[in-house]
DRENVO-503950 format. One record per atom (N, C-alpha, C, O): x, y, z; residue in three letters. Coordinates in pm, whole numbers, plus 50000, padded with zeros to 5 digits. Layout:
N
XYZALA/...
***
This chain:
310
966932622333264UNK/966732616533131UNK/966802601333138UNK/967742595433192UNK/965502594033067UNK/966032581233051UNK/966242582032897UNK/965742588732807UNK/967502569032906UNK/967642564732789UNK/967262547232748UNK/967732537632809UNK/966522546432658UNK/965942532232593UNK/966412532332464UNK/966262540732375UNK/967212518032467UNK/967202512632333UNK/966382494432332UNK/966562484432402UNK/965532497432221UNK/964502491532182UNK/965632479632059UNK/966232487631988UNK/965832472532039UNK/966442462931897UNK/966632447231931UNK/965962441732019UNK/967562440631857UNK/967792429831841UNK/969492426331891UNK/970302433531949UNK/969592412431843UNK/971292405431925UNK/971942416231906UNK/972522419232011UNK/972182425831801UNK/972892439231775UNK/973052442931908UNK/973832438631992UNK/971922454331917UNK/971352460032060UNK/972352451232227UNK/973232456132298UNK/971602436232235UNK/971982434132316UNK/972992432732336UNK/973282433732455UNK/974092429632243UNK/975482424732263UNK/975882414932214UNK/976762409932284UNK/975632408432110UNK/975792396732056UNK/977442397231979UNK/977902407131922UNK/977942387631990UNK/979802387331855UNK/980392393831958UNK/981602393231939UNK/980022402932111UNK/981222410932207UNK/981552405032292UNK/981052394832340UNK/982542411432324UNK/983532400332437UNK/982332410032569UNK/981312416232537UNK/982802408732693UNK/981632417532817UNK/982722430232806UNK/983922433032810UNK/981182436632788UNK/981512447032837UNK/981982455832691UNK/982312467532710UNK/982002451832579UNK/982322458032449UNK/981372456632327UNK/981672460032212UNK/979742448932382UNK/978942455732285UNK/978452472832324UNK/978592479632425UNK/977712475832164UNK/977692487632138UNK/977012496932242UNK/977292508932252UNK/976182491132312UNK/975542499732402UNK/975922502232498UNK/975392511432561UNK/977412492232571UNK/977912493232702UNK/978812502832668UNK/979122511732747UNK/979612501532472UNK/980702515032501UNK/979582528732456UNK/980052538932509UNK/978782530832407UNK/978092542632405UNK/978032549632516UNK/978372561332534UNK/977312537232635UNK/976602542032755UNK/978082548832793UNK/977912558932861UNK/979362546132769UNK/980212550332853UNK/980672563932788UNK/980912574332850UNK/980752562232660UNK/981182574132585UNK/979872586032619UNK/980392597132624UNK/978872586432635UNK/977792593432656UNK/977822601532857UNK/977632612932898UNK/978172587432933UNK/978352597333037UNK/976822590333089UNK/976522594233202UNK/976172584333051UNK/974872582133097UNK/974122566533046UNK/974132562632930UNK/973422558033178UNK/972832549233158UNK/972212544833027UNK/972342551232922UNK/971722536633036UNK/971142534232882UNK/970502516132924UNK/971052505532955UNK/969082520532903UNK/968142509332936UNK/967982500932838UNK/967112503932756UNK/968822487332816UNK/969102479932700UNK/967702465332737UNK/967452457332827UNK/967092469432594UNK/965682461032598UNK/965892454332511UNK/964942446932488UNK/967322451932397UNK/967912444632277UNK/967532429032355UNK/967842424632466UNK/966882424432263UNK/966672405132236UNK/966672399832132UNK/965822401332044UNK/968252388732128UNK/968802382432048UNK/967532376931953UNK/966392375931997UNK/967812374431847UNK/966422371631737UNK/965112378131739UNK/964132371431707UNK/964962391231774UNK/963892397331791UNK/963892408031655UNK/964792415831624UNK/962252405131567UNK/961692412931507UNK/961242425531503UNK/962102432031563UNK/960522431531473UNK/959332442331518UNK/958562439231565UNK/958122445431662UNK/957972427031517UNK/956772421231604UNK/956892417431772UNK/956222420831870UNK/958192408031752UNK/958772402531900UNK/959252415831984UNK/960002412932077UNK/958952430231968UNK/959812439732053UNK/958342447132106UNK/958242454132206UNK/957112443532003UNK/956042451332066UNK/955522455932197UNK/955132467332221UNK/955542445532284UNK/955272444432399UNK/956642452632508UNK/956322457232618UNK/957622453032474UNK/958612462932509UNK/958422474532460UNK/958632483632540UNK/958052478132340UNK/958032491832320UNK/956682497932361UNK/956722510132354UNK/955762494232393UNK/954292498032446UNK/954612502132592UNK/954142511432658UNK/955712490732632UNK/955862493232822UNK/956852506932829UNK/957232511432937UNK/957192512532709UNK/958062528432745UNK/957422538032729UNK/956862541332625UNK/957432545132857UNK/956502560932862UNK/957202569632845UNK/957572577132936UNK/957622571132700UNK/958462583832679UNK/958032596532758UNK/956802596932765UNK/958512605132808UNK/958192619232854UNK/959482628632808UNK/960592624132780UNK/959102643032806UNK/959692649532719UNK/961112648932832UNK/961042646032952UNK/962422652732751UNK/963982649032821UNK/964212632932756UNK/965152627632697UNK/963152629332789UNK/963682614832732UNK/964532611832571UNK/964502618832470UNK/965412596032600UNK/965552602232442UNK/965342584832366UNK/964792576332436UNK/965632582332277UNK/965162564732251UNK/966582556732167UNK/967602563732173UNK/966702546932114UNK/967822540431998UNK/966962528431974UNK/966622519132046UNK/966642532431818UNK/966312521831764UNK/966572514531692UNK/966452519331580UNK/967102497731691UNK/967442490231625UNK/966872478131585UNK/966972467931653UNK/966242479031469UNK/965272469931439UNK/965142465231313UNK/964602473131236UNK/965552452331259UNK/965212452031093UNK/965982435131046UNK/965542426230973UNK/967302436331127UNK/967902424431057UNK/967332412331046UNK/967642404630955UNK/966442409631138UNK/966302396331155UNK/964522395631087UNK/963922385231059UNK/964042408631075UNK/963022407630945UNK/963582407330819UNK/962872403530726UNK/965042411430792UNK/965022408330669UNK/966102390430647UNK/966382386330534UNK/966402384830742UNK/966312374130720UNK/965292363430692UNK/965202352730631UNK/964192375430805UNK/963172362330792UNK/962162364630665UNK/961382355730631UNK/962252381530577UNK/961582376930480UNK/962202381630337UNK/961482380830238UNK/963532386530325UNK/964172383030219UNK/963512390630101UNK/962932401130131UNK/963512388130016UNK/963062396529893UNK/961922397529873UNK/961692401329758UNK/960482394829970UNK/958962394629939UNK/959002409929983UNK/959622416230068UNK/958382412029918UNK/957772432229919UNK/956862431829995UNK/956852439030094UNK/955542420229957UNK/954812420230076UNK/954742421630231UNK/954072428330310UNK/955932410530241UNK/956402413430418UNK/957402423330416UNK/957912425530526UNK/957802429330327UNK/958602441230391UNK/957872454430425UNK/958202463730499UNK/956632452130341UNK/955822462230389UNK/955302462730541UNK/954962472630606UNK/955342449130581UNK/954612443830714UNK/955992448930794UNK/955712451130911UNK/957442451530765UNK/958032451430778UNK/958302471330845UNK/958662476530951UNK/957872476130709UNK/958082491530700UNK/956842498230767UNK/957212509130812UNK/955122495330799UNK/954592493730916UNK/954752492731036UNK/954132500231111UNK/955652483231085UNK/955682482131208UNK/957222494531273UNK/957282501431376UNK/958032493131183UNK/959392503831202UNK/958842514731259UNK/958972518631375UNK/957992520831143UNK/956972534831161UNK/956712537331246UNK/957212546531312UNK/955542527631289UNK/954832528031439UNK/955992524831564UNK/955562527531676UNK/957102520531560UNK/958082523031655UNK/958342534331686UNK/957872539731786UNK/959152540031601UNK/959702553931594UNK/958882565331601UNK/959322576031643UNK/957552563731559UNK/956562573131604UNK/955852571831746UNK/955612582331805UNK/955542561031799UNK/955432557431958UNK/956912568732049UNK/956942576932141UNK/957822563231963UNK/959422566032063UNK/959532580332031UNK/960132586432120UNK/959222586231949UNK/959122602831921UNK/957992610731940UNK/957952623031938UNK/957092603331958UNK/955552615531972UNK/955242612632190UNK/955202603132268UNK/955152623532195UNK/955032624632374UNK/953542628332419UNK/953052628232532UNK/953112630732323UNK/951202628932359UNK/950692622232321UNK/950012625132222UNK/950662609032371UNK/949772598832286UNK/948832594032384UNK/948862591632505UNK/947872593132282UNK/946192591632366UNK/945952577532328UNK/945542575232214UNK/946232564732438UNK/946232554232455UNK/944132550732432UNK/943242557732481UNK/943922536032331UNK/942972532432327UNK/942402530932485UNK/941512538232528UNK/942922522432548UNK/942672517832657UNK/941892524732761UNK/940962519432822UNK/942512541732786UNK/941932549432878UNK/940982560032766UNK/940812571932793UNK/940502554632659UNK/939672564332576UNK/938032562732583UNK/937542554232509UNK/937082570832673UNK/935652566132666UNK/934762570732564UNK/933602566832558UNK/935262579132480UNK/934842580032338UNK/934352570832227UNK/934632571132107UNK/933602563232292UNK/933342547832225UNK/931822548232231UNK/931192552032330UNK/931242543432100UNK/930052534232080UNK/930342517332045UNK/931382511532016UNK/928912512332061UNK/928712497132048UNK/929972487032187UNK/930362489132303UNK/930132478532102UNK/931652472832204UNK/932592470032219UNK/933032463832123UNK/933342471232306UNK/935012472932322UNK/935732466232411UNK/935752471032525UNK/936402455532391UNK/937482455032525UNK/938782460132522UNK/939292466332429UNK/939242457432620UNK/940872461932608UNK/941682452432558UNK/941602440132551UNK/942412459932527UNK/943032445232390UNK/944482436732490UNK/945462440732553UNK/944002426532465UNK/944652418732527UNK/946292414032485UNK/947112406932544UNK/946312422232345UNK/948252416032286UNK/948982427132383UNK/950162424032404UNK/948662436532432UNK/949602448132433UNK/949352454732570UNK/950222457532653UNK/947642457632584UNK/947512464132675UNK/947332480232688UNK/947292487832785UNK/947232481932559UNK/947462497132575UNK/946122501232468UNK/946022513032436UNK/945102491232415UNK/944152498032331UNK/943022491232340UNK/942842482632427UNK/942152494332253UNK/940532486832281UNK/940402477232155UNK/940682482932050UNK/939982462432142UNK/939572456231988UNK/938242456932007UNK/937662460732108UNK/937732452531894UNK/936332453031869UNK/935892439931768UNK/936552437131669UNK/934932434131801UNK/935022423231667UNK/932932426631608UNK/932142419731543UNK/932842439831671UNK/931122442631637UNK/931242451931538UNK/932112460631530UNK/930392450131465UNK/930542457131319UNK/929792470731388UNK/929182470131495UNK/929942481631317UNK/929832496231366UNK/930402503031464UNK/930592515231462UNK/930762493831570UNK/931632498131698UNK/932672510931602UNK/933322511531497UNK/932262520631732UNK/933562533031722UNK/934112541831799UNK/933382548031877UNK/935252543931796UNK/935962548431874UNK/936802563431864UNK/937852564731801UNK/936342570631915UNK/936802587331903UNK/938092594931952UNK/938152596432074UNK/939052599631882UNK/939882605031914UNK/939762619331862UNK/939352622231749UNK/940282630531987UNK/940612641831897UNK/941832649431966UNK/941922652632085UNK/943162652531818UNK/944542651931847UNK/944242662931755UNK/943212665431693UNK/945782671031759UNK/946042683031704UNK/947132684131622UNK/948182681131680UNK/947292688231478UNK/948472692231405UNK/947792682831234UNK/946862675731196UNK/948972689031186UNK/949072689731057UNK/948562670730978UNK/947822666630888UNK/949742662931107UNK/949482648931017UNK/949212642831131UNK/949832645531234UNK/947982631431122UNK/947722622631245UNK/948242610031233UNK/948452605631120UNK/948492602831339UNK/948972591731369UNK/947992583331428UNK/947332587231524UNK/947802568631362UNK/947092561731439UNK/947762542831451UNK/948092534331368UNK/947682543431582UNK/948342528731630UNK/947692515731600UNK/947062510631693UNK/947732510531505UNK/946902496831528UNK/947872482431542UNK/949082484431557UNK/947532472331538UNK/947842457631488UNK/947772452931413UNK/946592451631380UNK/948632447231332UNK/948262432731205UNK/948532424031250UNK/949442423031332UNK/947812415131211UNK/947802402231275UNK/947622393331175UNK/946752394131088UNK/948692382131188UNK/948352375631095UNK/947432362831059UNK/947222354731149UNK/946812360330920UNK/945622352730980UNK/944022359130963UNK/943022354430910UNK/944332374731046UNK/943072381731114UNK/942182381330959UNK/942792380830852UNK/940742381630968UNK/939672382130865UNK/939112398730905UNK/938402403630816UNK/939342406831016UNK/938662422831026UNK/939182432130926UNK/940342432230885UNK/938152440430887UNK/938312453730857UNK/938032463430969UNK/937672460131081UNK/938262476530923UNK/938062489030979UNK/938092502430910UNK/938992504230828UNK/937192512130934UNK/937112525330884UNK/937932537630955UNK/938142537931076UNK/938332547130870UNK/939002555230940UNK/938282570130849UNK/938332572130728UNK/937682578330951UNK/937252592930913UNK/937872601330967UNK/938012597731084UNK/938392611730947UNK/939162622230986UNK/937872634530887UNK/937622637230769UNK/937192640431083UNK/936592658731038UNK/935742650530959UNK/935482657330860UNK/935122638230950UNK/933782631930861UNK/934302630430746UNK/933492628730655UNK/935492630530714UNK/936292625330565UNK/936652611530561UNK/937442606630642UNK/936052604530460UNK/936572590230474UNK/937932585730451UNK/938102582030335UNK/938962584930527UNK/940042581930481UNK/940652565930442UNK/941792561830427UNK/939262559130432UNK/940122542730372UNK/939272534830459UNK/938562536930557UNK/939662524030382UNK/939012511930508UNK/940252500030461UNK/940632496530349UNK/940712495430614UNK/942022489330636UNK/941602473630706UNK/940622471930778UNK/942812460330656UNK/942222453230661UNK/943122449030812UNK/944222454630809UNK/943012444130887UNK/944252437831032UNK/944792429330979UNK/945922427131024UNK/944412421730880UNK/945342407430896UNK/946162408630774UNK/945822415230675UNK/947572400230789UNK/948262396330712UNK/948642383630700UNK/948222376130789UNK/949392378530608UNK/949742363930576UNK/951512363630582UNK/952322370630521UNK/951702353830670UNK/953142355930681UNK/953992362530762UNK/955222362030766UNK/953042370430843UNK/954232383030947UNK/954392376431064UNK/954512383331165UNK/954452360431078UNK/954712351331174UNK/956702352131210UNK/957582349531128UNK/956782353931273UNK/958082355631327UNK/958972344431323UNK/958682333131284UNK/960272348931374UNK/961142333731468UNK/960462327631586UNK/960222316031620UNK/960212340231638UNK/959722337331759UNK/957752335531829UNK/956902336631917UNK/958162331931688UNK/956272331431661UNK/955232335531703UNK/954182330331741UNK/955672347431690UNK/954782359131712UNK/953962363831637UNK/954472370731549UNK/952552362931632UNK/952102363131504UNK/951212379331468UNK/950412381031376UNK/951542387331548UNK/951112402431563UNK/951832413431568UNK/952872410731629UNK/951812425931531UNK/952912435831544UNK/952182448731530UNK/951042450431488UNK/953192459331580UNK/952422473531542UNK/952432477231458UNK/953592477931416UNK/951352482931355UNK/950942494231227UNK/950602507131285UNK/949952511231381UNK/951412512531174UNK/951062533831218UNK/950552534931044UNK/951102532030938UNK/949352540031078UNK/948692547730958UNK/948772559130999UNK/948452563631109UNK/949322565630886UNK/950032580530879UNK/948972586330804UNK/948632579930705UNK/948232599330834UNK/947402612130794UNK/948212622730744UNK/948732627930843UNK/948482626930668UNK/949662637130653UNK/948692647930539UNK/947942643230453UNK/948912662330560UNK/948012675130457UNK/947012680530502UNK/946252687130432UNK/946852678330637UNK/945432681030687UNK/945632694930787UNK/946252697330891UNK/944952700830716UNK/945142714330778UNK/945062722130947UNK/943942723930995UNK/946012725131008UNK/946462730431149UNK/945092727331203UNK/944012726031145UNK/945452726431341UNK/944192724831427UNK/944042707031482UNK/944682696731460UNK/942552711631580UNK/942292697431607UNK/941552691131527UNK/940782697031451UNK/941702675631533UNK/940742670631459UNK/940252659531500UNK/941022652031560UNK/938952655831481UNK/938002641131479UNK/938632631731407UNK/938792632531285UNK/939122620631495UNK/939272605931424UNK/938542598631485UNK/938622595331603UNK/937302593831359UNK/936822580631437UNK/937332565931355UNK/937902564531247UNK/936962558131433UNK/937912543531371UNK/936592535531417UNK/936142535531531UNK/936042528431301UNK/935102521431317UNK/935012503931260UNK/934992500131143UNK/934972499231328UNK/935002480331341UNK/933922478731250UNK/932922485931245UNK/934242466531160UNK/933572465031040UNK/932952452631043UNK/932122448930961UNK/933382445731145UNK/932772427831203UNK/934052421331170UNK/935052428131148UNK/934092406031163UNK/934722397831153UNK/935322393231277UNK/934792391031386UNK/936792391931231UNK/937702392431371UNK/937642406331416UNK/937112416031361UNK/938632405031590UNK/939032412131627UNK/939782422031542UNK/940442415731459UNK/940022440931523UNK/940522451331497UNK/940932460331633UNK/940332460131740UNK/941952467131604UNK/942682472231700UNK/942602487031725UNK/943212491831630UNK/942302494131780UNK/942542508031848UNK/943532510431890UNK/943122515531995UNK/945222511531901UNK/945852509932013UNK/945992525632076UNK/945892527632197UNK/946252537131973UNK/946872549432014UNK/946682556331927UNK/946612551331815UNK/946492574731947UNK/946522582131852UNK/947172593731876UNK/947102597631993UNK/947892601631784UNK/948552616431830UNK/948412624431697UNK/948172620231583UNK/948592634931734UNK/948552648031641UNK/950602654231621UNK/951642654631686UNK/950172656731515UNK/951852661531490UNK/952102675231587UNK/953212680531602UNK/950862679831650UNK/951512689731736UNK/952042683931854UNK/952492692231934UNK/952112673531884UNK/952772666532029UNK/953732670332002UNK/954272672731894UNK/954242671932185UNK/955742672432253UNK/956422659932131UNK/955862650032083UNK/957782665332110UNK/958662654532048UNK/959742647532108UNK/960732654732119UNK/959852639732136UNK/961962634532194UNK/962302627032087UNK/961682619332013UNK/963682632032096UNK/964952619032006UNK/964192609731978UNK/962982609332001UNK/964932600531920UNK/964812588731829UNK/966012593831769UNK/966332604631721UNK/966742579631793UNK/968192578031695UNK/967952560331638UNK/967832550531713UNK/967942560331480UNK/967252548131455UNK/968102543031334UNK/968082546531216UNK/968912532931406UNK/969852527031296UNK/969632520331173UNK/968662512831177UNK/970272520831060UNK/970072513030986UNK/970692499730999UNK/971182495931105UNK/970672491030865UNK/971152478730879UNK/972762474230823UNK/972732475130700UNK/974002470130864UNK/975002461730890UNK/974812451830754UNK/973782445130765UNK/975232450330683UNK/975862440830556UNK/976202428330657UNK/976622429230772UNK/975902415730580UNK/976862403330652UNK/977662400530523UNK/977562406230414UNK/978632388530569UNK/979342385630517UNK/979052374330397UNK/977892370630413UNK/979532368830307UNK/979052360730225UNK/978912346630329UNK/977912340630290UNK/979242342830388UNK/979452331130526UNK/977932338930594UNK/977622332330694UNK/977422344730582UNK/976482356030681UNK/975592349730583UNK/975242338830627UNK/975192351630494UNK/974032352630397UNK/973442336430335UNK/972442332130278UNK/974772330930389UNK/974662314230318UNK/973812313830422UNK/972612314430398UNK/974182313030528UNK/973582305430682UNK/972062308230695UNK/971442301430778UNK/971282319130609UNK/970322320530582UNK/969322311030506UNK/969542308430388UNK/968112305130578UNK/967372295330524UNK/966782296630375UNK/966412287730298UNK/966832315230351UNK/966132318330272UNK/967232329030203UNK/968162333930267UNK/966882332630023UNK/968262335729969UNK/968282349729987UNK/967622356029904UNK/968942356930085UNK/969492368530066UNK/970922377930061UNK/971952371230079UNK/971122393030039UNK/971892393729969UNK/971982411530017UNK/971212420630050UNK/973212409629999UNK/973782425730010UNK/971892438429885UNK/971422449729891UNK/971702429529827UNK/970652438029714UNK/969332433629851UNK/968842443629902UNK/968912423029893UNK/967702423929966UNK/967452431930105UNK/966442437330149UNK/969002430530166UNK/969292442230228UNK/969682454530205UNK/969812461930304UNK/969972459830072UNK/969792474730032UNK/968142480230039UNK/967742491230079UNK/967192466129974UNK/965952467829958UNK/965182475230114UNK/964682486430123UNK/965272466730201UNK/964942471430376UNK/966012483530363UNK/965432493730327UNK/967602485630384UNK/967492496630424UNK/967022509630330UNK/967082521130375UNK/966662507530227UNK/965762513030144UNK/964212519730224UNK/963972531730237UNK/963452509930262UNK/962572506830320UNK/962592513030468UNK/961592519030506UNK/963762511730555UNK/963882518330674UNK/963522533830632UNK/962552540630666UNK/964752537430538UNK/964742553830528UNK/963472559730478UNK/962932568330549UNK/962982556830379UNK/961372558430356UNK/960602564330456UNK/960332575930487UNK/960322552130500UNK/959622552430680UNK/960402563930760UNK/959752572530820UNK/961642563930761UNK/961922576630855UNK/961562590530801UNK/961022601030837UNK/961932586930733UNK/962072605230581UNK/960462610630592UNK/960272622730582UNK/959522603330608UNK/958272606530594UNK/958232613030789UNK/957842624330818UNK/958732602430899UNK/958152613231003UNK/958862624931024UNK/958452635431073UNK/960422621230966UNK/961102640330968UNK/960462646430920UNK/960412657430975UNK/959612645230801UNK/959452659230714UNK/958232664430813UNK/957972676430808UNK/957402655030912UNK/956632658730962UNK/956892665431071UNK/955972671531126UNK/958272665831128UNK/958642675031246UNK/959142667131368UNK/959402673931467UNK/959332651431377UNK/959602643331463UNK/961272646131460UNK/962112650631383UNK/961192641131581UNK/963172645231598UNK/963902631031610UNK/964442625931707UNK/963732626431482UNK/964342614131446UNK/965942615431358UNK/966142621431252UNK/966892608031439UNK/968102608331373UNK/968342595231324UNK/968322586431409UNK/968652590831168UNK/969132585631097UNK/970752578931115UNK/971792583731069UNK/970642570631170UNK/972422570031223UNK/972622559231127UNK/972092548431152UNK/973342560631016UNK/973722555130895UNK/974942542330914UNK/975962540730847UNK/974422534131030UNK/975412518231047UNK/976432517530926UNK/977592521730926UNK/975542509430789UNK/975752508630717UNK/977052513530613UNK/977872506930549UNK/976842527130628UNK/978002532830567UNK/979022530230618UNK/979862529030528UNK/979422528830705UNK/980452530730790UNK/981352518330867UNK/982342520030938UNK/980422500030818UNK/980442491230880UNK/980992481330766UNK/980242478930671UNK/982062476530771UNK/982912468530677UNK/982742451630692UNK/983732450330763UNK/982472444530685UNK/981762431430735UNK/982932420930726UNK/983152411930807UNK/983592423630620UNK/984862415030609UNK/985922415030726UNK/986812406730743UNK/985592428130820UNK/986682431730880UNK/985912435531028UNK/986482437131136UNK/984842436231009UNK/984162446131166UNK/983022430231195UNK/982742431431314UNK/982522420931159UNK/981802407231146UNK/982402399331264UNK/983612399731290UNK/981402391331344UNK/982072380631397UNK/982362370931363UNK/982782372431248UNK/982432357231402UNK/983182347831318UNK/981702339031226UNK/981742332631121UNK/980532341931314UNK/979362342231212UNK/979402346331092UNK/979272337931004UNK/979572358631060UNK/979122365730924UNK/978302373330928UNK/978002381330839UNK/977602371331072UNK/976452385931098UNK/976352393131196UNK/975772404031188UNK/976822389131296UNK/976852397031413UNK/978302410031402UNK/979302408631332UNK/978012420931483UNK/979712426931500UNK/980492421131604UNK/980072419031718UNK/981742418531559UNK/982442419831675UNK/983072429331761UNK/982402439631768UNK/984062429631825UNK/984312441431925UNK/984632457231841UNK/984242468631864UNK/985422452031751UNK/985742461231613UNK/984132467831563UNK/983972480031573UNK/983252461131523UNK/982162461431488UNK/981302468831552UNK/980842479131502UNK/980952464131684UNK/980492471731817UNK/981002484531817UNK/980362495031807UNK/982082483331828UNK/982812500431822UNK/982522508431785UNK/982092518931832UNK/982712504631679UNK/982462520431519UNK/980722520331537UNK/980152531131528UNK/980102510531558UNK/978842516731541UNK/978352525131673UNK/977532534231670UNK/979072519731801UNK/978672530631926UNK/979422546231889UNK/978852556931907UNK/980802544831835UNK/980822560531789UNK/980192565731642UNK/980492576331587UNK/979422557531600UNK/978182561831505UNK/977252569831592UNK/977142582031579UNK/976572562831679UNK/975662565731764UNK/976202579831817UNK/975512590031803UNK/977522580031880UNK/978002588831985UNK/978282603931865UNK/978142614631924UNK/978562604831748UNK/978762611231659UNK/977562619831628UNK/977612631831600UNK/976342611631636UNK/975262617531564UNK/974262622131763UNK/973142627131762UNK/974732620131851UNK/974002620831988UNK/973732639132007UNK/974672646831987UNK/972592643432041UNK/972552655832040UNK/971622664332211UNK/971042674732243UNK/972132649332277UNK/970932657332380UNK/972182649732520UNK/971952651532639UNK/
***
């Protein structure tokens, strides 16, 4: 079994003395390694390129921690939290679905295609009609793309010759700390009756649009254990450039659970490990106001270790 956790300073160890952030006492309480990919100030956007490089296979299991430092960086806009609740999705569905049919190795293509150069794992297109064929099996389909911000492309999506929408790549604003100006989107298919089915995804001109990946809800599943978000302290929330608040962070972890609740009901083996409840900031906080300290670290690795099932 490998184990990957995918997150932010949380993840890596940030407010712990060595050897007492959350993943070093998990890894110990668990009995087993644990491949820590946590980077201090990292988004959804800034983790993409790490989470594309993990080949889940079935045994495997994942920990995902991802959100705080999007909701510092966008605070009470709905807009970017959506850019926000997009990219979560497409994490946790990458880290839980075990058949995924990568753009990259797909020759199911008309007009033209390269391999997309943010990630590596799909085909863009910037020729209007260009399309690209997938066919996956089960109830709700999954499809991997990019927003980018900036981007001027559209794209079509048919499922079985049904038009299901036409989607735009770009957004305004999903520019990072780390100025990253791209991230993963999962457009979710969900009602579509057993069996396989035709997805084609067709490039509409402009800019570059993304292909990255597609799966069927009948794929192999693994774990996913995917935390919510940690309260800071009032000292936590000042230090913020922009005004937020125990309410803008109810809003995201609002927003997290959403996004999860929709791939459980679909059959993904995603666990909900509820930080939050359980994380006192006045008392578990480092001397920041946002990070945990050793206290902090603690309770949330026997969060983790509480809810661990494999």
């Amino acid at each position: 079994m490998t184990i990957n956790a995918l997150g932010d300073s949380f993840t890596y160890g940030y407010g712990a003395t060595s050897g007492h952030g959350y993943i070093s006492v998990l890894s110990r309480l668990l009995g087993k390694s644990i491949n820590n990919l946590g980077v201090s100030g990292a988004q959804v956007p800034d983790q993409t390129a790490a989470l594309y490089g993990i080949n889940v296979v079935a045994g495997d299991a994942s920990i995902l921690e991802l959100g705080t430092n999007d909701h510092w960086r966008y605070g009470a806009d709905a807009v970017k939290r959506e850019y926000f609740r997009r990219g979560i999705q497409a994490c946790a569905a990458w880290l839980g679905l075990v058949d995924r049919q990568k753009g990259v190795s797909n020759t199911s293509t008309t007009g033209t295609w390269l391999n997309t150069a943010s990630f590596g794992i799909g085909k863009m297109s910037n020729t209007a009609g260009s399309t690209i064929t997938w066919h996956v099996s089960g109830e709700t389909v999954y499809l991997g793309t990019i927003q980018f911000d900036g981007n001027a492309s559209k794209f079509n999506v048919k499922i079985d010759g049904v038009d299901k929408g036409t989607y735009d790549t770009g957004t305004t604003g999903l520019n990072t700390y780390q100025n990253f100006p791209c991230g993963p989107r999962l457009l979710r298919f969900a009602g579509l009756t057993p069996g396989v089915h035709e997805v084609v995804f067709t490039a509409l001109g402009g800019d570059y649009c993304y292909a990255e990946w597609c799966a069927g809800s009948d794929s192999a599943k693994a774990p996913v254990y995917a935390a919510n978000f940690t309260r800071d302290t009032a000292t936590g929330y000042a230090a913020c450039p922009i005004p937020v608040s125990d309410t803008t962070m109810a809003a995201f972890n609002a927003t997290f659970a959403s996004a999860m609740a929709e791939l459980i009901a679909d059959g993904l083996d995603i666990t909900v490990v509820d930080n939050n409840a359980i994380y006192f900031p006045d008392v578990d906080t480092y001397i920041d106001g946002v990070h945990p300290n050793d206290t902090g670290h603690a309770k949330i690795a026997m969060n983790f270790f509480r809810s661990w099932k494999v």
